[in-house]
C-alpha positions as CSV (number, residue, x, y, z in Angstrom):
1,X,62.8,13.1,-11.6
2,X,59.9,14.1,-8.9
3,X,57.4,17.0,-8.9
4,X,58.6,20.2,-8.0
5,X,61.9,19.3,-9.3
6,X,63.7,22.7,-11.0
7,X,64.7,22.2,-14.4
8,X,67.7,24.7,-15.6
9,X,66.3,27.0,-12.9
10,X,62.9,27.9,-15.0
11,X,60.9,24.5,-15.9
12,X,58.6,23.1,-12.8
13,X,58.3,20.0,-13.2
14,X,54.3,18.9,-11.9
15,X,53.1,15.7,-13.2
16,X,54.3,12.8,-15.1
17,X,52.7,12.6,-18.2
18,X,54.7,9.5,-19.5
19,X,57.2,7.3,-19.3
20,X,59.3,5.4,-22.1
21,X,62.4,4.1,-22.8
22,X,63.5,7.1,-24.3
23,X,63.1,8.8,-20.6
24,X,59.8,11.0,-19.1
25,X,57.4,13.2,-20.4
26,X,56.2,15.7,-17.8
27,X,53.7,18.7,-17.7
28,X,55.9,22.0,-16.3
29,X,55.6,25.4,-15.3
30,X,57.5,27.9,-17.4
31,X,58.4,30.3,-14.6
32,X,59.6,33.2,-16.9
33,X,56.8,33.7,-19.3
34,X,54.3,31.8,-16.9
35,X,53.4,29.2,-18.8
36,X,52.9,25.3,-18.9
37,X,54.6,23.2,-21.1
38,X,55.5,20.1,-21.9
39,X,59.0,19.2,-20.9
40,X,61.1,15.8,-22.6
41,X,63.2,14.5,-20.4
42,X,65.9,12.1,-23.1
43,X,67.6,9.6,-21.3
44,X,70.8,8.4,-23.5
45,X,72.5,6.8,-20.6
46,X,75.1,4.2,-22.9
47,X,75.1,6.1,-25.6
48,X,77.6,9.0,-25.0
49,X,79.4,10.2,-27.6
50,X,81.2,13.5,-28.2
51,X,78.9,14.0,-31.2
52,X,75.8,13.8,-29.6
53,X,75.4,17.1,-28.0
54,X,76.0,18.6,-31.6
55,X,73.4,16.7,-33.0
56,X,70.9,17.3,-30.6
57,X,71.4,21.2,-30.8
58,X,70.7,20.4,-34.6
59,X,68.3,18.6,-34.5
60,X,66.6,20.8,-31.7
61,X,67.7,24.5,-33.4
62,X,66.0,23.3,-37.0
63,X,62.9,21.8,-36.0
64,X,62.6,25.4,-33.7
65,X,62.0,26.7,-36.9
66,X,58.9,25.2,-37.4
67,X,55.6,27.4,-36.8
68,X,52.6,25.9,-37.7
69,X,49.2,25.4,-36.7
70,X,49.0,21.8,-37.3
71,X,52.7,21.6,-35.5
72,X,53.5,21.7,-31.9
73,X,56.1,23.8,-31.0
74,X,59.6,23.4,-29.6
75,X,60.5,26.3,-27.1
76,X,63.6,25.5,-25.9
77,X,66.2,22.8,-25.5
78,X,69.3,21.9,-22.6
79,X,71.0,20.0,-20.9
80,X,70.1,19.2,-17.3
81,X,72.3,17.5,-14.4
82,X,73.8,15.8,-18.0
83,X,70.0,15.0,-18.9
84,X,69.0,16.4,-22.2
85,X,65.6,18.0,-22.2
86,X,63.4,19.9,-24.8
87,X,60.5,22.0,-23.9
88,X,57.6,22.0,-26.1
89,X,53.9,23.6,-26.3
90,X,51.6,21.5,-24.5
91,X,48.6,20.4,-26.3
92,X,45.2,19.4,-24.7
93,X,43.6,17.0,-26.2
94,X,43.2,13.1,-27.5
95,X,46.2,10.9,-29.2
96,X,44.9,9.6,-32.5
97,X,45.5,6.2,-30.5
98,X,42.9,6.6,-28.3
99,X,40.7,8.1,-30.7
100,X,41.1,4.8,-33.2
101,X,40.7,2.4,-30.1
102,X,37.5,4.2,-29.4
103,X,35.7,4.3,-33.3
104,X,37.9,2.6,-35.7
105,X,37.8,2.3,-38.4
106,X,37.1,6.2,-39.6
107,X,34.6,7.0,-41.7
108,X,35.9,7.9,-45.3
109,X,35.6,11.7,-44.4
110,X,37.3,12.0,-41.4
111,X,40.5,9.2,-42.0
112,X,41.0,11.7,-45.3
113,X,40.3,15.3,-42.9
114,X,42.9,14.1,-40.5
115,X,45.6,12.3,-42.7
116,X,45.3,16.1,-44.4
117,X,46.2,17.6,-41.3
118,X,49.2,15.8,-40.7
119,X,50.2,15.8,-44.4
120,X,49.7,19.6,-43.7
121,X,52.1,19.9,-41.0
122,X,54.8,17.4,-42.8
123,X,54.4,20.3,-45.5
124,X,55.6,22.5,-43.0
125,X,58.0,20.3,-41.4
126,X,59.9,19.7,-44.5
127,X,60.5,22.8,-46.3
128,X,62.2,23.7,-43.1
129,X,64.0,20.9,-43.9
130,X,63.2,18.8,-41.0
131,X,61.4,15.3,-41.1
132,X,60.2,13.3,-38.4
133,X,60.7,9.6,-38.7
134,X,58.6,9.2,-36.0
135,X,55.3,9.5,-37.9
136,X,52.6,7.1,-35.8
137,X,49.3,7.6,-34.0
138,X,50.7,8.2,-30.9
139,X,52.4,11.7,-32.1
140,X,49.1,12.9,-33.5
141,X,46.7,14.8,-31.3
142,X,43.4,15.8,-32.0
143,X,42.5,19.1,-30.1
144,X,38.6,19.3,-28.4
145,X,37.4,21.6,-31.7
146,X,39.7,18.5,-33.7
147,X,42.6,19.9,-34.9
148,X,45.3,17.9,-35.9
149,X,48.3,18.3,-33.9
150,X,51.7,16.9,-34.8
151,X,54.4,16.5,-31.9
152,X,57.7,15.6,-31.6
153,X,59.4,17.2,-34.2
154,X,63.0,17.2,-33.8
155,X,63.2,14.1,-31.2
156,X,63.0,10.8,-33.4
157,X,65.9,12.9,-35.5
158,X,68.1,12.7,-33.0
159,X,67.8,9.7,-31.3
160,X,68.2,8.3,-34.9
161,X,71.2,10.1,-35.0
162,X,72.1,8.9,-31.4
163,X,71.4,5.1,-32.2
164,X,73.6,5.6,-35.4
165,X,76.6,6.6,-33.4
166,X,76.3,4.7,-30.7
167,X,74.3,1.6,-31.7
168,X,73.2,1.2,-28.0
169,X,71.1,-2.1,-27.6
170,X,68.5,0.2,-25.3
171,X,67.5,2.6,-28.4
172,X,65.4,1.2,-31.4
173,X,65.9,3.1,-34.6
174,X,63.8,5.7,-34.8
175,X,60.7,4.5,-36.5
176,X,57.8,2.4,-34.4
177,X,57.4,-1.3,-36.5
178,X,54.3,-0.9,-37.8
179,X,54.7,2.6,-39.3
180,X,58.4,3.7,-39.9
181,X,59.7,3.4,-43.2
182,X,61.6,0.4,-44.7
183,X,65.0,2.0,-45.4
184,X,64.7,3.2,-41.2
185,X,65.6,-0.6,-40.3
186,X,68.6,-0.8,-42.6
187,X,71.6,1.4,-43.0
188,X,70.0,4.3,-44.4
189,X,68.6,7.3,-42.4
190,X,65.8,7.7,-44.9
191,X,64.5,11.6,-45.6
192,X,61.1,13.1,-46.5
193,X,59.7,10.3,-48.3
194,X,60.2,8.1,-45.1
195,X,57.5,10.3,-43.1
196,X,54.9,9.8,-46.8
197,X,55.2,6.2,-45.4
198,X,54.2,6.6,-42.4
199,X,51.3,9.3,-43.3
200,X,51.0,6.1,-45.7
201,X,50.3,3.7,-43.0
202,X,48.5,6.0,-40.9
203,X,45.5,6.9,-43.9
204,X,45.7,3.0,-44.2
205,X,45.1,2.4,-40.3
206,X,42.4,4.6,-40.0
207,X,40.2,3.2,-42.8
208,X,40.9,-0.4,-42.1
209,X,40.9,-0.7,-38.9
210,X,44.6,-2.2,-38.0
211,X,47.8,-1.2,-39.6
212,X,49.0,-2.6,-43.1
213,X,51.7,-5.0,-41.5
214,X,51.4,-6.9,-38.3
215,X,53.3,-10.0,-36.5
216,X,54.0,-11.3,-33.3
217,X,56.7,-9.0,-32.3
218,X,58.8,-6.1,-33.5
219,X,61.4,-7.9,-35.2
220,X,58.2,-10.0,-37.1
221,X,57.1,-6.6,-38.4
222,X,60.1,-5.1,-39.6
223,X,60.8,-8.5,-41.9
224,X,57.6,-8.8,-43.5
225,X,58.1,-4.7,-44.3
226,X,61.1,-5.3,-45.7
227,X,60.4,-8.5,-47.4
228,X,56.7,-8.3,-48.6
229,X,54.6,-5.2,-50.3
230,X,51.9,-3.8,-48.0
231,X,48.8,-5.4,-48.4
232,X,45.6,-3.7,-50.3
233,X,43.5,-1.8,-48.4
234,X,40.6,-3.4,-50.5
235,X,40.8,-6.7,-48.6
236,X,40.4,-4.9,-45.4
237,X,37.7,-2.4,-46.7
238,X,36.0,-2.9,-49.6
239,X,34.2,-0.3,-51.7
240,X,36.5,2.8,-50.8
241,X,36.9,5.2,-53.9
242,X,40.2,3.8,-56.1
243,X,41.7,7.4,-55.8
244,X,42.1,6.7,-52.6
245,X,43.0,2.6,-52.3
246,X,45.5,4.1,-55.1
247,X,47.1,6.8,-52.8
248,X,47.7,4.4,-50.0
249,X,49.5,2.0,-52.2
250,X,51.9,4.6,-53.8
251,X,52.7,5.9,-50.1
252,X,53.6,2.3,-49.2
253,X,55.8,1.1,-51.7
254,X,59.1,-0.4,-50.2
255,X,61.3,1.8,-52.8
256,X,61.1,4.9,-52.1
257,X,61.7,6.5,-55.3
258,X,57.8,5.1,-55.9
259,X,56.4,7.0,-53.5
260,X,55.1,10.5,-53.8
261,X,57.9,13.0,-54.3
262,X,57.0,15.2,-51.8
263,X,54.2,16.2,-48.9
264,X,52.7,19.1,-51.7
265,X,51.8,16.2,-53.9
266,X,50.3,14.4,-51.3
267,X,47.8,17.2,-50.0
268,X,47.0,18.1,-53.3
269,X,45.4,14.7,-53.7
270,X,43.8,14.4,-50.2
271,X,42.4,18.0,-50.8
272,X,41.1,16.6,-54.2
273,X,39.7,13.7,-52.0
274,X,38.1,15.4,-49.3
275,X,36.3,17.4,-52.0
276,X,34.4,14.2,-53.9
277,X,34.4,11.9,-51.0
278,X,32.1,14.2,-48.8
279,X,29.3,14.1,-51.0
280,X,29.3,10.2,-51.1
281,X,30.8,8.5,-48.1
282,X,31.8,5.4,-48.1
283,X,30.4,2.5,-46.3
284,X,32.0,1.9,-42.6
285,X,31.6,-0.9,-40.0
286,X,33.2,1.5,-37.1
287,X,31.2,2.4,-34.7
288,X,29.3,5.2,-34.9
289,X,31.4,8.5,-33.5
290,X,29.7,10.2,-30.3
291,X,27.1,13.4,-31.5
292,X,29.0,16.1,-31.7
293,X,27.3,19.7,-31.8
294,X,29.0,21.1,-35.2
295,X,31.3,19.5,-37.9
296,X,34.6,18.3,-38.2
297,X,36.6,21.2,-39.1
298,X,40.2,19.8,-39.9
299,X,39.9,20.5,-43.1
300,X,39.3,24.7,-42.3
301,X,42.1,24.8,-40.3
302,X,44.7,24.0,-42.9
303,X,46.5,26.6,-44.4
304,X,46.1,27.0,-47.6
305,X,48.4,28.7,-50.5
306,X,46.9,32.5,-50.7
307,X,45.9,33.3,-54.6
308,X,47.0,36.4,-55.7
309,X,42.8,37.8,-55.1
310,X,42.6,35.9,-51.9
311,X,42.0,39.3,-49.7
312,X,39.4,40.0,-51.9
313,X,37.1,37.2,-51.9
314,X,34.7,35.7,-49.1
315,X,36.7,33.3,-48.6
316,X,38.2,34.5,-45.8
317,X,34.8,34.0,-44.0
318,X,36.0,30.6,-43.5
319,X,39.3,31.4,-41.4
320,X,38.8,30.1,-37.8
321,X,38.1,33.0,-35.5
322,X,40.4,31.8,-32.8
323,X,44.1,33.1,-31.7
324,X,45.7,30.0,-33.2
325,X,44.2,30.9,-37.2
326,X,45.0,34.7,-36.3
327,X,47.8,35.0,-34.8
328,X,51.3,33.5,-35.2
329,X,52.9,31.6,-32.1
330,X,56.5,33.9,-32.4
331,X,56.9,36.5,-34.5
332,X,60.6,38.2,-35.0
333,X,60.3,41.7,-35.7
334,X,62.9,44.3,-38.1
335,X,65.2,44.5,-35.3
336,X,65.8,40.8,-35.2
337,X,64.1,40.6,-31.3
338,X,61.9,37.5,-31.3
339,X,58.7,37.5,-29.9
340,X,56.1,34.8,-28.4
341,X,52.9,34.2,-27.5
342,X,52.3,34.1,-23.9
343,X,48.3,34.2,-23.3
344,X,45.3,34.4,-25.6
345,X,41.7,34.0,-25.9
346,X,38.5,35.5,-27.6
347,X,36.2,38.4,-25.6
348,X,33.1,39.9,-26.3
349,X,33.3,43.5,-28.4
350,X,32.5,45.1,-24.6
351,X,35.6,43.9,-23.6
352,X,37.8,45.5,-26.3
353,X,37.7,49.3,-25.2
354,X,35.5,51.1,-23.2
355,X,33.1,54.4,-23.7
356,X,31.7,55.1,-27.3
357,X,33.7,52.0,-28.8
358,X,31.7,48.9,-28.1
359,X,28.6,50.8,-29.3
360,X,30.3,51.6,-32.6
361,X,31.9,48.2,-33.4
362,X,28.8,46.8,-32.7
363,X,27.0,49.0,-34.9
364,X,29.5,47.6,-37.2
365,X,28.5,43.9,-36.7
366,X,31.8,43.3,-34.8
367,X,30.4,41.1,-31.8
368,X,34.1,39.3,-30.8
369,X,37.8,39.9,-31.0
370,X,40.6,37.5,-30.7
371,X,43.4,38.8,-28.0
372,X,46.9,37.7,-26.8
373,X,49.8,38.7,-25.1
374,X,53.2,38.5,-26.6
375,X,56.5,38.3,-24.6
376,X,59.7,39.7,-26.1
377,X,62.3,36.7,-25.8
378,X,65.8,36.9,-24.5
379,X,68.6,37.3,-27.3
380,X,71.7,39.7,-28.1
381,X,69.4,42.3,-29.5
382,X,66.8,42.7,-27.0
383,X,65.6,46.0,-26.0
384,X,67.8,47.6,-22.7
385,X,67.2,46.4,-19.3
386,X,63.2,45.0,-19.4
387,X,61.4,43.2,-21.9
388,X,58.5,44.3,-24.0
389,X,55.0,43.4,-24.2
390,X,52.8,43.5,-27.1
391,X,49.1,43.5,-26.8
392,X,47.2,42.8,-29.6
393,X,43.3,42.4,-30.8
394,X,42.0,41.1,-34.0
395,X,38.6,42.9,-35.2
396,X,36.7,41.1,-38.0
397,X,34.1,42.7,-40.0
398,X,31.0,41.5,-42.5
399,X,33.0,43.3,-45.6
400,X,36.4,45.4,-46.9
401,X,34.3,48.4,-47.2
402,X,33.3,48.2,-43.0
403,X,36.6,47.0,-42.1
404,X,37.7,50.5,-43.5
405,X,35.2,52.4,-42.0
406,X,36.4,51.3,-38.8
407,X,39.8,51.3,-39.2
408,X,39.3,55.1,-40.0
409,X,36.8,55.6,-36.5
410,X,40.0,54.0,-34.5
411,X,42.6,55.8,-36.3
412,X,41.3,59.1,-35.6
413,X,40.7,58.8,-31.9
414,X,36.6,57.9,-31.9
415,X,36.0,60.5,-29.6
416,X,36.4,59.7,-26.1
417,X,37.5,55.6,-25.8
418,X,40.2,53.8,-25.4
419,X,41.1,50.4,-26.4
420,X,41.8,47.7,-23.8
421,X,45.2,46.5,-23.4
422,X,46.3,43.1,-22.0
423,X,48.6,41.5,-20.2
424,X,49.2,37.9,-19.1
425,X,47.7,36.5,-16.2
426,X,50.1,34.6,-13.6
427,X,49.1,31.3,-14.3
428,X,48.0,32.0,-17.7
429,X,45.0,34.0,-19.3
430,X,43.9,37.2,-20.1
431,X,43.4,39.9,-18.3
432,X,43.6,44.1,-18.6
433,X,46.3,46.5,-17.8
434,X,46.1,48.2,-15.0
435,X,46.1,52.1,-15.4
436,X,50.4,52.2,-14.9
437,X,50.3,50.8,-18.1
438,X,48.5,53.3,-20.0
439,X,50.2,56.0,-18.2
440,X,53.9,54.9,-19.3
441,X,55.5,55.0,-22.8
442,X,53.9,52.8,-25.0
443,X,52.9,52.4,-28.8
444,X,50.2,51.7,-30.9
445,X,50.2,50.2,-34.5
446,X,47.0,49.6,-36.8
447,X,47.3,47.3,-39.6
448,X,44.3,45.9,-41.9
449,X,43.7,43.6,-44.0
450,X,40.7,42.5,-45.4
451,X,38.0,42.2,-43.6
452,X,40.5,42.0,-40.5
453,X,41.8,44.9,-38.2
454,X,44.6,44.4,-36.1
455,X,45.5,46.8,-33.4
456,X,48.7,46.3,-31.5
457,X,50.4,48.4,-28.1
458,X,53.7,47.9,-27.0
459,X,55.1,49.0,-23.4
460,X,57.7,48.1,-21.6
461,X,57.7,45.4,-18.5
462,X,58.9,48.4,-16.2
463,X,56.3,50.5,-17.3
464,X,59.3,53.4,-18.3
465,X,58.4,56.8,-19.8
466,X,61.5,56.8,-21.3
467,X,61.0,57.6,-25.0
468,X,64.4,56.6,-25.9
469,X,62.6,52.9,-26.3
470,X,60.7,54.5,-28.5
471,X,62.3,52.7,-31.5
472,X,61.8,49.4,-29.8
473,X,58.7,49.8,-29.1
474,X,57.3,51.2,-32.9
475,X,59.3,48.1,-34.3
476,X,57.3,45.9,-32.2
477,X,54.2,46.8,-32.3
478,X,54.2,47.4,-36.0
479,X,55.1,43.3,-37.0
480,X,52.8,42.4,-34.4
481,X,49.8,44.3,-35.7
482,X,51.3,43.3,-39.1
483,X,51.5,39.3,-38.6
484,X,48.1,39.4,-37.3
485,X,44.9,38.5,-39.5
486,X,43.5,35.4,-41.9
487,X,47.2,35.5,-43.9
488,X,48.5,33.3,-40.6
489,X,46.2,31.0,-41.2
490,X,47.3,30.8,-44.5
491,X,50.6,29.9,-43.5
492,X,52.5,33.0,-43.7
């Protein structure tokens, strides 16, 4: 493939990002919701089978479903010029790779942080019933504020399934050597306790410095995995609490009914140990990390199970005031119509409304709102002949009792304001409606929770005053407003 090359007559293809033997990774240009993305080029040349196209749409379709902070997403999937190709969200940021061949081995802290990021997003990934197999440093990103990002969900499934059928002597089993599971390099396809390995061998890479097996090839690797029990982590680093040297070894035992039942289990314990191990660190020989200018914040970002008095209690103080923690990528709405995110970002207060607004939400100690831009997506119940756009703004206040003082000064009007609607800019980004927009048939939802107020319009692409939208529009903007605020961040 070259730049510029049109993929299924939407993706731009722009630059390479990678190459493997699996095929090319390329950053692309999403020319219908004006986007970029990360398109997977999979090249299965040898390994045709009238099966495979089944699988992949499985495979693809399931791990679709996942939508998850700590989880890239998949967007789409095809065939291409008989090329299969998924299109994912494209992350910014550094591989966990590069990030261990510049400071390994972790400090205690941040090896725990980050292994409970991914164990977060396996979480995600498996009561969806999907499971990676492709667990390893390479398909972990760490975002510039260090969130963990998992990628490639969906992929190693189904070239597993590909190498199965067709046992082509290009394709590896899914699984890299020095992280898959044992029962990946035999005759079983392994299942959720296969990625606990791998989260196993990547806790154990972080803290020591090199992963638990090594040899002089591939084929080394895979026989002293299958052969031998991983090594203690206590010859490689010495001193590190026994909850945790314990936890490592359960993860890589070769049966895998001795491993951890499931991901909860797992993050249960690593929550347990990122709450001891911060007030006494262990001792490190890694080199010391860069400065950084505020904390690691992995362990904020992971969603957490809500307790029935959740709303109530400060602790929503801690949920990350950013788009990602407040808002949901895709949303489906009571009509069945499926939504997505197309542009987001955080403005000052002035630039929620104009008039008498910013002086009253400021007089209310809201300085910031988180924005985005949703795009209704294509489907069989779509509204008639345009798409619909949802503009939404999350306000968040000191305490409940301002929250609802506010939401009462925007429900009633305020006097003479109006709130600022967005739309996406062409090439991404923010950026206000113009006047056409206000003056068509539109609709405007209020939801809050908590200390959170969430404010949503929807209009119509074509900027119609046709109020026979009108139920398209009120289902829209109600699930918007309604999946917006600190409950996204606790997964829901």
């Amino acid at each position: 493939m070259e730049r510029g090359k049109l993929i299924a007559d939407r993706y731009e293809l722009i630059d390479r990002l990678g190459r493997g033997g699996m095929g090319e990774v390329w950053a692309a240009r999403d020319r219908v919701l004006h986007r970029e993305v990360a398109l997977k080029l999979l090249d299965l040349d040898g390994t045709a089978h009238a099966d495979l196209p089944r699988r992949f749409e499985r495979e693809a379709v399931a791990a679709a479903q996942i939508v998850h902070p700590n989880v890239a997403a998949l967007y789409d999937r095809g065939v291409h010029d008989d090329v299969l190709f998924l299109v994912m969200e494209k992350v910014d940021g550094q591989t966990l790779t590069a990030r261990l061949q510049a400071e390994s081995p972790f400090p205690l802290t941040r090896a725990v942080a980050v292994a409970s990021g991914i164990c977060t997003a396996l979480e995600a990934a498996h009561r969806a019933r999907v499971i990676h197999y492709d667990i390893k440093p390479h398909n972990v990103i760490l975002t510039a504020d260090d969130l963990v990002k998992v990628i490639d969900f969906g992929i190693a499934g189904f070239v597993q399934a590909a190498f199965t059928v067709a046992r082509s002597s290009r394709l590896t089993p899914a699984g890299t050597p020095e992280f898959g599971a044992p029962e990946q390099f035999l005759t079983e396809r392994g299942d959720e306790r296969s990625d606990l390995y791998a989260l196993g061998g990547m806790l154990f890479t972080m803290l020591a410095g090199r992963p638990p097996f090594t040899g002089h090839n591939s084929i080394a690797v895979v026989r002293r995995k299958l052969d031998e029990d991983a090594p203690s982590l206590d010859a490689f680093r010495p001193g590190l609490p026994p909850e945790v040297t314990a936890l490592v070894a359960e993860l890589l035992e070769r049966d895998p009914d001795r491993r951890p039942r499931s991901a909860q289990q797992v993050q249960q314990r690593l929550r347990a140990l990122l709450a001891s191990c911060t007030t006494a660190e262990a001792p490190t020989t890694a080199i010391p990390p860069p400065p950084r200018t505020r904390p690691m914040d992995v362990t904020r970002r992971e969603p957490r199970p809500p307790t029935p008095d959740s709303w109530n209690r400060a602790s929503t103080d801690e949920t990350p005031f950013t788009p990602d923690a407040l808002l949901p990528r895709r949303f489906t709405n009571d009509l069945s119509i499926e939504f997505a995110r197309i542009a987001e970002g955080t403005r000052l207060v002035r630039e929620a409304g104009s008039g008498e607004l910013t002086e009253e939400l400021t007089r209310r100690d809201c300085s910031e709102v988180v924005a985005a831009v949703y795009s209704e997506l294509p489907g069989p119940e779509a509204t008639p002949d345009h798409l619909v756009l949802i503009s939404v703004q999350v306000f968040a206040f000191p305490d409940v009792a301002t929250a609802q003082d506010a939401h009462g000064y925007l429900g009633d009007g305020g006097g003479g304001w109006r709130l600022t609607m967005w739309s996406a800019r062409d090439g991404g980004g923010l950026v206000p409606c113009p006047d056409e927009v206000y003056r068509s048939f539109r609709w405007r939802y209020f939801w809050r929770k908590h200390r959170y107020l969430t404010t949503a319009f929807a209009y119509r692409a074509d900027l119609t005053n046709d109020g026979s939208i009108g139920p398209w529009l009120t289902a829209a903007a109600r699930r918007a407003a309604v999946s917006g605020g600190p409950q996204n961040h606790h997964g829901s």
